[in-house]
C-alpha positions in Angstrom: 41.0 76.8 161.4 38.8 79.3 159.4 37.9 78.1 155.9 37.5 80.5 153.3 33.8 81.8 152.7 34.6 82.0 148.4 35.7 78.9 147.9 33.4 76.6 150.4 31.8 75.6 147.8 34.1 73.9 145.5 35.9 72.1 148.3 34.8 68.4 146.7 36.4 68.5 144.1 39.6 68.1 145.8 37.8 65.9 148.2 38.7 62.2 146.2 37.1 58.9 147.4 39.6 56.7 149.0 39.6 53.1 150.3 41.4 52.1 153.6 45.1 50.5 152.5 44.3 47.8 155.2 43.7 44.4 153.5 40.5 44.2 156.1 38.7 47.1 154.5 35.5 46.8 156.3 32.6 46.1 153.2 35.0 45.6 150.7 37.4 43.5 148.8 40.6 42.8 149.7 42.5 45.8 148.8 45.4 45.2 145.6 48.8 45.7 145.5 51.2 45.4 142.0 54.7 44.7 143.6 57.7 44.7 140.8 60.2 41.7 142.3 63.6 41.9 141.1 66.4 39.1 141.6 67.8 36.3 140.0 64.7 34.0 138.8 64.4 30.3 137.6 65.2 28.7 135.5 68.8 29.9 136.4 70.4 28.0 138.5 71.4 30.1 142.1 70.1 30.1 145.7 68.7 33.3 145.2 66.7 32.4 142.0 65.3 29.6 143.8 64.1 32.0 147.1 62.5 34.7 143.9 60.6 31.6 143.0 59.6 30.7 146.1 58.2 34.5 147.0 56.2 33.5 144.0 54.2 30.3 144.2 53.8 30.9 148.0 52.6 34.9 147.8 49.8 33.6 144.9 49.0 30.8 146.9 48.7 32.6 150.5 48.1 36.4 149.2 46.5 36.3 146.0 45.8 40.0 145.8 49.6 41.0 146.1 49.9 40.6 142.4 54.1 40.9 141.4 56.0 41.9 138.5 59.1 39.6 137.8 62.2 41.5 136.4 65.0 39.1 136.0 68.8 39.5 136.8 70.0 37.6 133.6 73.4 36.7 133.0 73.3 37.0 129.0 76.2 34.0 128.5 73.8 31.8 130.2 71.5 32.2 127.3 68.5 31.4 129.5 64.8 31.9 128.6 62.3 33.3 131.4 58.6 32.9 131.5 56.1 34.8 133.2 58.3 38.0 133.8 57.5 41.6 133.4 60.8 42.0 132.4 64.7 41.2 132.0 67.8 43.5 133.5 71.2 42.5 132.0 73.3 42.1 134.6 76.3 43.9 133.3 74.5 46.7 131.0 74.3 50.5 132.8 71.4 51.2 130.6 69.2 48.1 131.3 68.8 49.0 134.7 68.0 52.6 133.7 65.3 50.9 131.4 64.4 48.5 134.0 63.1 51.8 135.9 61.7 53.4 133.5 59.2 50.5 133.2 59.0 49.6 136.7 57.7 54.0 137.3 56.0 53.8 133.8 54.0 50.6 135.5 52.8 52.1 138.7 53.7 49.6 141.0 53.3 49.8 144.4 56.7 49.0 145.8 60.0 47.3 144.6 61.0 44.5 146.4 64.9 44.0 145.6 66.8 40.8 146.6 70.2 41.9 146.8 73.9 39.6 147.2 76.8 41.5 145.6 77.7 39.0 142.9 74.6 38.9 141.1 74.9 42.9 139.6 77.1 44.1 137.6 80.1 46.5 138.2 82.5 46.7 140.7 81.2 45.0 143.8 77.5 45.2 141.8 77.1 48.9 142.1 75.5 49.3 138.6 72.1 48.6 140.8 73.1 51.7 142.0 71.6 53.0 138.6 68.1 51.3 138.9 67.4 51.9 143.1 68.2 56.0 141.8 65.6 55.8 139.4 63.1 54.2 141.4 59.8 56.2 142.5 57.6 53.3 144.4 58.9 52.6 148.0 62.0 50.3 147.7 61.6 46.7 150.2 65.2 45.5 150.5 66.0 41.9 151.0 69.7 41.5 152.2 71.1 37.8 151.6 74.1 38.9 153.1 75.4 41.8 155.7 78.8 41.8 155.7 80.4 42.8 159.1 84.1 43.7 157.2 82.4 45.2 153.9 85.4 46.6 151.1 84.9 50.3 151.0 83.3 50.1 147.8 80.8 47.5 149.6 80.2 49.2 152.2 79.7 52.1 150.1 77.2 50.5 147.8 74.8 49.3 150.8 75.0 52.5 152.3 73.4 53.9 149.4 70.9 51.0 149.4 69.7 51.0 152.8 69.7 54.9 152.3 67.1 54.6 149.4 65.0 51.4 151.4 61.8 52.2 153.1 62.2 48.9 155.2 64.9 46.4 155.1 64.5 42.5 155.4 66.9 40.1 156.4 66.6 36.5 157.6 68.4 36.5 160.7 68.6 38.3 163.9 72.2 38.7 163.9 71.6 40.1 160.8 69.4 42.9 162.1 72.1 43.8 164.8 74.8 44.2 162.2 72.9 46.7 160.3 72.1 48.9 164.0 75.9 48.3 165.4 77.3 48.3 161.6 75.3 50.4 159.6 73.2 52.7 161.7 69.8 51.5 160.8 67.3 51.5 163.4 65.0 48.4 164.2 62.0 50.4 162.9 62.9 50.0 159.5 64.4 46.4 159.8 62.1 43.3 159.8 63.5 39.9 160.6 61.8 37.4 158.4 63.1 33.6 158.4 63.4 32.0 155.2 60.8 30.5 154.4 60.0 26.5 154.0 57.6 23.3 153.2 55.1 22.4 155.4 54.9 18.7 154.9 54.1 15.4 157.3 56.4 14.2 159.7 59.0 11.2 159.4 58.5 9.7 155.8 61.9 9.2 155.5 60.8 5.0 154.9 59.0 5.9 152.2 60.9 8.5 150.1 63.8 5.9 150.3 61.9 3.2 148.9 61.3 5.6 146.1 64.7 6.5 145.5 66.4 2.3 146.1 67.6 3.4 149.6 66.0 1.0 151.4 67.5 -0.2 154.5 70.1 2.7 154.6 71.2 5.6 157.0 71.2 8.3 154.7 73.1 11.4 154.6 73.1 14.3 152.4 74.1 17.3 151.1 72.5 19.6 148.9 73.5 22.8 146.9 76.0 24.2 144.3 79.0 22.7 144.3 81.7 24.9 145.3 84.8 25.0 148.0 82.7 27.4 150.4 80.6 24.0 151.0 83.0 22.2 152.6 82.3 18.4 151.3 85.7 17.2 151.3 85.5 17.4 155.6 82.5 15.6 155.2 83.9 12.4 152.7 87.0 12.8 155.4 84.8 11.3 157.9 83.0 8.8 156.3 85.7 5.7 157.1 85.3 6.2 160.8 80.9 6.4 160.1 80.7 3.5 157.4 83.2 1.4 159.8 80.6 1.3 162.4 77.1 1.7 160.4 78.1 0.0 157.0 74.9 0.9 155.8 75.7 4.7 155.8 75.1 6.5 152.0 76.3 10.3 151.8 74.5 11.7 149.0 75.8 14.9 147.5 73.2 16.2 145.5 73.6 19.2 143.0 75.1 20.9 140.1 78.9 22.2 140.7 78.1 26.3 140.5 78.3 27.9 136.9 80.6 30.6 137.5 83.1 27.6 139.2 82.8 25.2 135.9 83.7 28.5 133.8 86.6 29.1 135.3 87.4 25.6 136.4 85.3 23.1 134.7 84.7 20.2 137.0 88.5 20.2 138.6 86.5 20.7 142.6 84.3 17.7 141.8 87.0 15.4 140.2 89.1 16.2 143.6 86.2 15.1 145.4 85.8 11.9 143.6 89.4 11.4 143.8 89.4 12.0 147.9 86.7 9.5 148.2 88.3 6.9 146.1 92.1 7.0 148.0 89.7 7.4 151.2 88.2 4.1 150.4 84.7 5.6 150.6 83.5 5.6 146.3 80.7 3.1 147.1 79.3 5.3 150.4 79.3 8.5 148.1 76.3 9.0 146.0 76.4 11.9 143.4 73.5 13.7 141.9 74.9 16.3 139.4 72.1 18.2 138.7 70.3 21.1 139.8 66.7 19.9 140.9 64.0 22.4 141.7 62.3 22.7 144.5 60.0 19.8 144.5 62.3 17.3 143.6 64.7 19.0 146.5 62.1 18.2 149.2 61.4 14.9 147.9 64.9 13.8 148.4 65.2 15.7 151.6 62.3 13.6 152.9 64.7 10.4 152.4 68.2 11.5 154.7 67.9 11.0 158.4 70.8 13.5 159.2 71.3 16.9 157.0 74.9 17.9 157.2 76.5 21.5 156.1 80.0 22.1 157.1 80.4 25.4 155.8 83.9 26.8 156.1 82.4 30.6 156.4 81.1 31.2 159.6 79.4 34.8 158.2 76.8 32.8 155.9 74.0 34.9 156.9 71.3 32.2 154.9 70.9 28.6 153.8 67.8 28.2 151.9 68.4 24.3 152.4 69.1 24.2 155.9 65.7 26.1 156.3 63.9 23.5 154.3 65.5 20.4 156.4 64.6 21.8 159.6 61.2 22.4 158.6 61.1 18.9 156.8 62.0 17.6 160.8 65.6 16.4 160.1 68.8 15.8 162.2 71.1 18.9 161.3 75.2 18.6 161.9 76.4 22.0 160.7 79.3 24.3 161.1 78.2 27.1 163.5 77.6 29.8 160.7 75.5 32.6 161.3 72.2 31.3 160.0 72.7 27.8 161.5 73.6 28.9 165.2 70.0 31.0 165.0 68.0 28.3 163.5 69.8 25.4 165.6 69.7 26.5 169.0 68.1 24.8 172.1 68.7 20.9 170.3 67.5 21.4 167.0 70.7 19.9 165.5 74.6 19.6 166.8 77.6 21.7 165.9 80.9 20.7 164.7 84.2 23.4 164.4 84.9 24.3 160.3 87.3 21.7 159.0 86.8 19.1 162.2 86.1 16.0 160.1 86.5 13.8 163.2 83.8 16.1 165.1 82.1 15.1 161.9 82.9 11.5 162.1 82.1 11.4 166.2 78.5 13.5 165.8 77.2 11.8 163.5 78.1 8.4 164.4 76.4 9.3 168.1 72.9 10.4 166.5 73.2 7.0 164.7 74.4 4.9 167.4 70.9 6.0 169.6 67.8 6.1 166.9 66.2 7.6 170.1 68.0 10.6 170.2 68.4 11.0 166.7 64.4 10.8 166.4 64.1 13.4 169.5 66.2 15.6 168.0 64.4 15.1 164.4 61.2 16.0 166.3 62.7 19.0 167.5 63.8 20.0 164.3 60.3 19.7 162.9 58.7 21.8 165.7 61.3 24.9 164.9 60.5 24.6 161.7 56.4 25.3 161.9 58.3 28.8 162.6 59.2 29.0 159.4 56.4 27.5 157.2 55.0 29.3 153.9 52.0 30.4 155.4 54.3 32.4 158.1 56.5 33.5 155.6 53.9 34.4 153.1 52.0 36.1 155.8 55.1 38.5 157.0 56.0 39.3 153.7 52.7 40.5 152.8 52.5 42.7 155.8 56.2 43.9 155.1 54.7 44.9 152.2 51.3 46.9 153.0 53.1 48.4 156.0 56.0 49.9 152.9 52.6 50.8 150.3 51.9 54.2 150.2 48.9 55.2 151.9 46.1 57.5 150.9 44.2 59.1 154.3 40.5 57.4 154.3 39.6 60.4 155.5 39.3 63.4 153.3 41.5 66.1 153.8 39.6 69.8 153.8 42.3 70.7 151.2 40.5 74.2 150.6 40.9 75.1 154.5 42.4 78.2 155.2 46.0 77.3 156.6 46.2 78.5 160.0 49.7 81.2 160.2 51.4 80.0 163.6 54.3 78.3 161.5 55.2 80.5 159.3 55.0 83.7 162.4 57.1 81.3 164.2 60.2 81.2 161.8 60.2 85.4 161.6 61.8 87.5 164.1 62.6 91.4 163.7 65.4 91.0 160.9 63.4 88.6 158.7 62.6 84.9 158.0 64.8 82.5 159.2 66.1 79.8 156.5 66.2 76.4 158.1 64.3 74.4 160.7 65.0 71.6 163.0 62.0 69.6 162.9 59.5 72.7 163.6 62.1 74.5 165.7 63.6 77.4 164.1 67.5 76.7 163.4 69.2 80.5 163.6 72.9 79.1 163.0 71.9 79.5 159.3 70.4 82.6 160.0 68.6 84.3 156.9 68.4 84.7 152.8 67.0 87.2 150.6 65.2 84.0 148.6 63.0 83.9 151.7 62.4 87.0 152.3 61.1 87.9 149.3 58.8 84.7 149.4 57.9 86.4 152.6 56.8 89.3 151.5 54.5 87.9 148.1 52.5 85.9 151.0 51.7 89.0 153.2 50.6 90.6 150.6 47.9 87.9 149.7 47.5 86.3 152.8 43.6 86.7 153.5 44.1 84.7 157.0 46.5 87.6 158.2 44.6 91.0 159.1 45.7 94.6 157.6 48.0 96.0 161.0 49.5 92.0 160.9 50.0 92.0 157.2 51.6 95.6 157.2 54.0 95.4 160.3 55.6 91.6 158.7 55.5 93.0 155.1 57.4 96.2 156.8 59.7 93.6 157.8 60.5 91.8 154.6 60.4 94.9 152.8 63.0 96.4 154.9 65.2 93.1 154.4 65.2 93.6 150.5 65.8 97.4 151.1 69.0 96.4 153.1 70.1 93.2 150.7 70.1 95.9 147.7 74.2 96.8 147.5 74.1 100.2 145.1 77.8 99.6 144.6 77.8 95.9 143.1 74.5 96.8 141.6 73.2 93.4 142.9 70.9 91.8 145.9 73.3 89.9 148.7 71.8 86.3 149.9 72.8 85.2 152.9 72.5 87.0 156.6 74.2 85.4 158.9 72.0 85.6 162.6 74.3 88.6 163.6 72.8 90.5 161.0 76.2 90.6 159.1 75.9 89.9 155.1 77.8 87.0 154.0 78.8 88.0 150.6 78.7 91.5 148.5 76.5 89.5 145.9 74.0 87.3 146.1 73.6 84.5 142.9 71.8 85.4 140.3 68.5 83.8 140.8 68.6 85.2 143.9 68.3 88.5 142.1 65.9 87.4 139.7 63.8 86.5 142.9 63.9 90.1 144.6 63.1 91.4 141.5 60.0 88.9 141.4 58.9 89.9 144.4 59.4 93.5 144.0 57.3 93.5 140.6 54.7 91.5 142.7 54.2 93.7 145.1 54.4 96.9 143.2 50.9 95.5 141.8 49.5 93.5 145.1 51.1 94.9 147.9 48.3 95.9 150.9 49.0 99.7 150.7 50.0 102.7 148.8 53.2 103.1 150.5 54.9 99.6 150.1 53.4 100.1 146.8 55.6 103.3 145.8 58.5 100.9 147.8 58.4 98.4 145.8 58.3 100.5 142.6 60.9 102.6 143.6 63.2 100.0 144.3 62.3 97.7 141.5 62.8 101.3 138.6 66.3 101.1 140.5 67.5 97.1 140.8 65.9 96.1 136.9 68.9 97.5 134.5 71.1 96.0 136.6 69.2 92.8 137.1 67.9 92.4 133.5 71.8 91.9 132.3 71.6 88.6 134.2 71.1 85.8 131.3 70.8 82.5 133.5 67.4 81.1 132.1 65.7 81.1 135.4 66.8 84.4 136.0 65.6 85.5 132.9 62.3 84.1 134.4 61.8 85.7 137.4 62.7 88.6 136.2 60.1 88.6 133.7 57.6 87.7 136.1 58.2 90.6 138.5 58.0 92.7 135.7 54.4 91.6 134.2 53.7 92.9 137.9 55.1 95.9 137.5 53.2 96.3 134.1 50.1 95.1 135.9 50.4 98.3 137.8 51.7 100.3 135.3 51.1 99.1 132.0 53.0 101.8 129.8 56.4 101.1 131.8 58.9 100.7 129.0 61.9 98.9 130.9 59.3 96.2 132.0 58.3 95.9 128.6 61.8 95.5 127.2 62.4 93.2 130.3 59.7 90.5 128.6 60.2 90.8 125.1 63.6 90.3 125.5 63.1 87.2 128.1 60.5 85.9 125.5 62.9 85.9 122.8 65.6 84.6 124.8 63.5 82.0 126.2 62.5 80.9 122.9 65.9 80.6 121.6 66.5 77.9 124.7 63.3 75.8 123.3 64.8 75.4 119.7 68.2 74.8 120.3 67.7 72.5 123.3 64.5 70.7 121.8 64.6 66.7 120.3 61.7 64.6 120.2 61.3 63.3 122.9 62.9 66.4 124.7 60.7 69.7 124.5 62.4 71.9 127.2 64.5 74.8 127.4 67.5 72.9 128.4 69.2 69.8 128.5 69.3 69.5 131.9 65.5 70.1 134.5 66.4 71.6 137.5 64.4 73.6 139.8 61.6 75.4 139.8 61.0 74.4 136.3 57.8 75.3 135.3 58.6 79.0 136.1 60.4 79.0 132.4 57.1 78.2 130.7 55.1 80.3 132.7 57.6 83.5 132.1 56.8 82.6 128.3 53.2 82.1 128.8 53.2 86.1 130.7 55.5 87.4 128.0 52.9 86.3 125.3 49.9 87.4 126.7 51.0 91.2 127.8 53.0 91.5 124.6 50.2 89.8 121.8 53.2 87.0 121.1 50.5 84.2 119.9 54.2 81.9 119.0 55.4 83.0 122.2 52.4 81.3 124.1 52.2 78.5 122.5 56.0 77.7 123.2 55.0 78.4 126.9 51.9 76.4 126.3 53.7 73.2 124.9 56.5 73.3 127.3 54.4 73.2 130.5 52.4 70.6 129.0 55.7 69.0 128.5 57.2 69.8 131.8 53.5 68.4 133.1 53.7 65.1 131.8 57.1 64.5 133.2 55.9 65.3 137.1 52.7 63.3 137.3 53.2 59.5 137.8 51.6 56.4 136.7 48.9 56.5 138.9 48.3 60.2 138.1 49.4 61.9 141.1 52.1 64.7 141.5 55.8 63.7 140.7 58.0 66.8 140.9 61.6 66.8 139.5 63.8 65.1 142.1 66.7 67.4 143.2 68.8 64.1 142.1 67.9 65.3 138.4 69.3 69.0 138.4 73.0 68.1 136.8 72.0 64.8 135.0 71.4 65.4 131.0 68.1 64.4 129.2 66.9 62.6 132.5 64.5 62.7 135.2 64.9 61.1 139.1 62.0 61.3 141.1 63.5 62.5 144.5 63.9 64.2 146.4 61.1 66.0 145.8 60.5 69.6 147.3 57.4 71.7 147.9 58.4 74.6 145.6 58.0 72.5 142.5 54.5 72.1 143.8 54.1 76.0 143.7 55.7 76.4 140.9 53.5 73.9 138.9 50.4 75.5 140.4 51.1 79.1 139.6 52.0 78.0 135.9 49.0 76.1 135.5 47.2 79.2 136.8 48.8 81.3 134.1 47.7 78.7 132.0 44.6 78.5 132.5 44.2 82.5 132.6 44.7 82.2 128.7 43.0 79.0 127.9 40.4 78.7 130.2 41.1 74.5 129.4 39.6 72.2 131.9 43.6 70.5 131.9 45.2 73.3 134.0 43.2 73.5 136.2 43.4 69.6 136.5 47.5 69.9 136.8 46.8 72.4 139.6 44.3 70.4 141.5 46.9 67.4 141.6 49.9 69.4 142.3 48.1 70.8 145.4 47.3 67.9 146.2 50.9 66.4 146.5 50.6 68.0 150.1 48.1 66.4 151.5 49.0 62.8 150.4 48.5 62.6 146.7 52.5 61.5 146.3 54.4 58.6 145.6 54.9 58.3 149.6 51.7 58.7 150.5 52.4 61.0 153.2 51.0 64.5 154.6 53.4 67.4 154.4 51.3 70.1 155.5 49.5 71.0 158.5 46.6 72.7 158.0 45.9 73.8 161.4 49.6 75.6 161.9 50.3 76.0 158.1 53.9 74.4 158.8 55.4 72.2 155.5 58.0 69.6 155.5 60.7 70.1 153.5 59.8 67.5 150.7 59.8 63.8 150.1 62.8 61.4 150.2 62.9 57.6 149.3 61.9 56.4 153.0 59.6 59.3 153.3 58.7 62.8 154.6 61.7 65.0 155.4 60.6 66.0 159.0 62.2 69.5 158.8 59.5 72.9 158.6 62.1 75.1 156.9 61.2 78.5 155.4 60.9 77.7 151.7 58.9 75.0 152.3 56.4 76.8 154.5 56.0 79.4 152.3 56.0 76.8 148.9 53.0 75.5 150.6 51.4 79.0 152.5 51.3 80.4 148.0 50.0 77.1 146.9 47.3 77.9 149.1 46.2 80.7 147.7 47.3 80.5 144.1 44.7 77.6 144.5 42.0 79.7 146.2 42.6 82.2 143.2 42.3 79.8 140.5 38.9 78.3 141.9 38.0 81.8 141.6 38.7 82.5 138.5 35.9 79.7 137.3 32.8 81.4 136.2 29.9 79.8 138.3 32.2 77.2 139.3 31.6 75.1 136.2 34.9 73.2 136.1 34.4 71.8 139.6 30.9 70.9 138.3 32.8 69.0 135.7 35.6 67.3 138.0 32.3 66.7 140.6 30.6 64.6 138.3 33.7 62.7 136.8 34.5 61.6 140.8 30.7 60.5 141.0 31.0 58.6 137.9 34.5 57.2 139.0 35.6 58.6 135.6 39.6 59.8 136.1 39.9 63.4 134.9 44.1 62.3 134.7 43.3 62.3 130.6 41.9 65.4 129.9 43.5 67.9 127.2 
């Protein structure tokens, strides 16, 4: 790795100091993390509002420096009021959740944790969250309350997208975690198996919470949870005449409120029927009813008074049970229904099974744990032991690594970010025709063979690249030169694309940025290529393609174009058709701005797509060679525009997400691809060439560093030692792939950076951004 001689000098001031992301940072504080929480939250009354709460009180109590942002799922006919929340989503408005986002990105979280159960979105099968995980930049933790194994198509749809998006995945059971491998394909390194959570209180009070409650002297069972027919009660009062005829003293206590959405549709019919089946059962005085829903204290405290804990869930694919979590832990006798969660928690003793609907199993299991207060205490003792598994601290200590595992990570160790990139990967993807497109990890794929886009991206490196030497540089730019030469059809007047690996043109015509890009890199090399002959090349060839070429209107190829011809007029400043080519474009481009701008919208279009910054950067050229003052100041404004909508909250590099490119007046921040890097650096160069503002230069600095870390992922795409480039960023990460557009995004970064560091006279702008990292000033505000 050779590092370049010029610029040696000016390497700190890409050089930021960083502290480790590991909690333990050796001489230092705990390191911080802002986590934005979304679910249901109290005070409304679900199972999963009352786990969001719990996440909470037990994170602050066990990891105080995970700080979290609340965003509530509200249900707006519930009219409920929320404290201590960054926020509120309406559950059944599209453009809440889009706000939600906005915020959340706006914030500069760390990571999202999302609790997810169908019901509790809006939309068909809750796919509006669809429109807040797409808008998400900060890695997305996904709790899954339940994995269905026979998912609707829209369902299964809606978690594939999900689980897509996730950096890591929690559920609460291990049957869980194998449904989403066999199921849905997601491998165990991204799944982490945390059990819910629960108290950690003293063994076998139960004598003295009954005293408290006037249940003195009783065998208590209970029941707790939102009343609903998925609980199944009724098999439970079934059984009470054959349990009170042999323990008299038996109380079942049903404790909760009957579930919202049920006394909306029904009112209080499923509880009445219950009262009614106790009554002709001759069991009223045995059945104790608490409608109410109590929070969690008030939950444990009358948990601590039952000897056995009874679900009889009908639906053996309940994946959790808060409750059941909380009895076990609390050391009580379970009788359940062998539902997912239970058969996991219960094993080995910790409590008896009955079959869904089997009121005399019911009746005969519980009457046995009563009829021998030794077993029932062995197996209460059991039940405590499980549950230290699952206490707070345990849960609050996965979670919070679950969380600093998803954080994105800065390296601790600077990165030489002004190194000369070595060439191996970029040699590696050329053969005789050209540049290959695509790459299978770092393996070159041929079955896509080649494109002209590349190949002229090929060719504006060689002629720059200072790690190649002159017989290197001229037998490669030979090459690419020699692939536009062939791409040019005289007949259509146009550039074909795509090459298959038989050297056979796929089309007549390639698209029209594709044309704009030859012509880019024609104009380029007219003025930089390495000598006098691929000079007169390129000039020939460019005199011939522009007529044709300059018809094209597209904006982008409207930019390009102009772009290869200020390098024609570099070499040749009198040449009239390159001239024409950018007052035309300026004008044009100009046009765009005015009819397209609003106030909070001042771009060229209505739509961002790719390579954006080009646009302003065109306009920036155009005013400069042709004395335009209005025309750089359009360029000017826009890229400052463009600029504030790719850097993030915490200031680093955000390009335009490919998700964005057909979506009006919005932004989505992935995936995220290295030639928006470039682009935003050669712009800011351009910039800067006419301003000589400190704030360009800035832009450029961050952009380059995008590779090397400085993203929302906190990940390295390029290798300095090889020069190879993944192909961008994704929700869960680096795209592993090394195809040609990225290596070659990040090869021109490179030295569009070197160039620019150049360009300062005695290096006084890194002087300036030196002394603002000594004095731990952020530079992100300049202007």
């Amino acid at each position: 790795m050779t590092e370049n001689p010029v610029v040696s000098d000016v390497v700190s001031l890409f050089q930021k100091e960083r502290k480790s992301a590991d909690p333990a940072n050796e001489g230092g504080d705990p390191v911080h993390r802002r986590v934005a929480l979304i679910g249901t939250y109290t005070p409304r009354q679900c199972g999963i509002a009352t786990f969001t709460g719990d996440i909470v009180e037990q994170l602050a109590r066990f990891h105080p420096e995970i700080a979290l942002d609340i965003y509530a799922m509200d249900d707006l006919a519930q009219g409920l009021s929320y404290d201590d929340v960054a926020g509120t989503i309406a559950a059944h408005d599209a453009a809440s959740y889009a706000r939600a986002a906005r915020r959340i990105n706006e914030s500069g979280v760390d990571a999202v944790w999302l609790q997810h159960e169908y019901g509790i979105f809006g939309g068909t099968s809750g796919e509006m969250v669809l429109d807040l995980v797409d808008r998400l930049a900060a890695p997305l933790v996904l709790t899954l309350h339940t994995v269905l194994a026979d998912p609707s198509e829209r369902q299964r749809e809606i978690l594939d997208h999900l689980l897509n998006r996730a950096s890591r995945v929690m559920v609460m059971s291990r049957h869980s975690a194998n449904l989403l491998a066999e199921t849905y394909g997601v491998g165990s390194d991204r799944v982490a198996v945390i059990e819910h959570g629960a108290p950690d209180r003293p063994f076998g009070r139960q004598a003295e919470f009954k005293a408290r409650m006037g249940l003195e002297g009783r065998r208590v069972l209970t029941s707790f949870g939102l009343l609903g027919p998925g609980k199944g009660l009724e098999n439970v009062i079934e059984a009470l005449p054959s349990i009170v005829a042999r323990h008299p003293e038996t109380v079942y206590r049903i404790v909760g409120a009957t579930h919202p959405n049920l006394v909306a549709q029904e009112g209080e019919s499923y509880r009445d029927g219950l009262k009614a089946l106790a009554e002709r059962l001759g069991v009223t005085d045995h059945v104790v009813w608490d409608n109410r829903f109590v929070d969690t204290d008030e939950l444990l405290d009358q948990l601590e008074s039952c000897d056995i804990y009874i679900t009889a869930y009908p639906n053996m694919q309940q994946s959790t049970s808060g409750t059941l979590s909380y009895a076990v832990a609390l050391g009580k006798a379970v009788v359940s229904t062998p539902y997912l969660h239970a058969r996991e928690l219960l094993s080995e003793g910790v409590g008896e099974f009955v079959a869904p609907g089997d009121s005399a199993g019911i009746a005969r299991t519980v009457n046995g744990l009563l009829d021998e207060p030794e077993r029932l205490e062995a197996m209460q003792r059991r039940a405590y032991a499980r549950g230290r598994k699952t206490v707070w601290p345990r849960f609050a200590d996965a979670t919070a690594n679950l969380l600093n595992r998803v954080v994105a990570r800065q390296a601790a160790t600077p990165v030489p970010l002004l190194a000369m990139p070595g060439m191996s990967g970029f040699t590696a993807m050329c053969d005789d025709t050209g540049m290959y497109q695509h790459a299978v990890g770092r393996v070159p794929d041929r079955r896509h063979g080649y494109c002209v886009d590349d190949n002229a991206r090929a060719l504006m490196l060689v002629n720059v690249a200072e790690a190649m030497g002159d017989d290197e540089a001229a037998r490669m730019a030979s090459g690419f030169a020699s692939f536009l030469q062939q791409a040019w059809n005289p007949d259509r007047r146009r550039f074909r694309n795509f090459m298959g690996f038989d050297r056979r043109w796929c089309e007549e015509e390639g698209s029209d940025d594709s044309n704009g890009r030859s012509l880019w890199a024609l104009g380029q090399t007219c003025a930089r290529g390495r000598d006098e002959d691929l000079r007169w090349w390129a000039k020939t060839l460019f005199d011939e393609a522009l007529p044709a070429v300059a018809e094209l209107d597209s904006p982008r190829t409207v930019a390009f174009t102009m772009l290869g011809a200020a390098g024609r007029l570099a070499q040749e400043p009198d040449h009239e058709q390159a001239r024409a080519v950018l007052e035309n474009g300026g004008a044009f481009l100009c046009r765009l701005i005015a009819a397209a701008r609003r106030p909070d919208w001042a771009w060229f279009e209505a739509v961002v797509g790719y390579d954006n910054p080009r646009l302003s950067q065109a306009l920036i050229e155009a005013g400069r060679i042709c004395g335009r003052d209005e025309w750089l100041e359009a360029g000017l404004s826009s890229l400052a525009w463009i600029n504030e909508q790719q850097r993030s909250a915490t200031g680093n590099f955000r390009p335009v997400g490919s998700d964005s490119f057909n979506l009006a007046h919005e932004i989505l921040p992935f995936d995220q691809q290295p030639l928006e890097a470039l682009a935003a650096i050669e712009a800011a160069a351009a910039a800067f060439a006419v301003t000589g503002e400190a704030r360009w230069f800035e832009h450029a600095r961050i952009a380059y560093c995008w590779f090397f870390g400085g993203n929302d992922r906190g990940v390295h795409l390029a290798d300095i030692r090889t020069g190879h480039c993944r192909d961008g960023i994704t929700p869960r990460g680096a795209n592993r792939n090394c195809g040609a557009e990225s290596i070659l995004a990040f090869q021109l970064s490179y030295y569009a950076m070197t160039a620019l560091a150049r360009s300062q006279p005695g290096n006084s702008t890194g002087d300036l951004f030196e002394n603002q990292r000594l004095s731990g000033k952020s530079t992100k505000h300049i202007r």
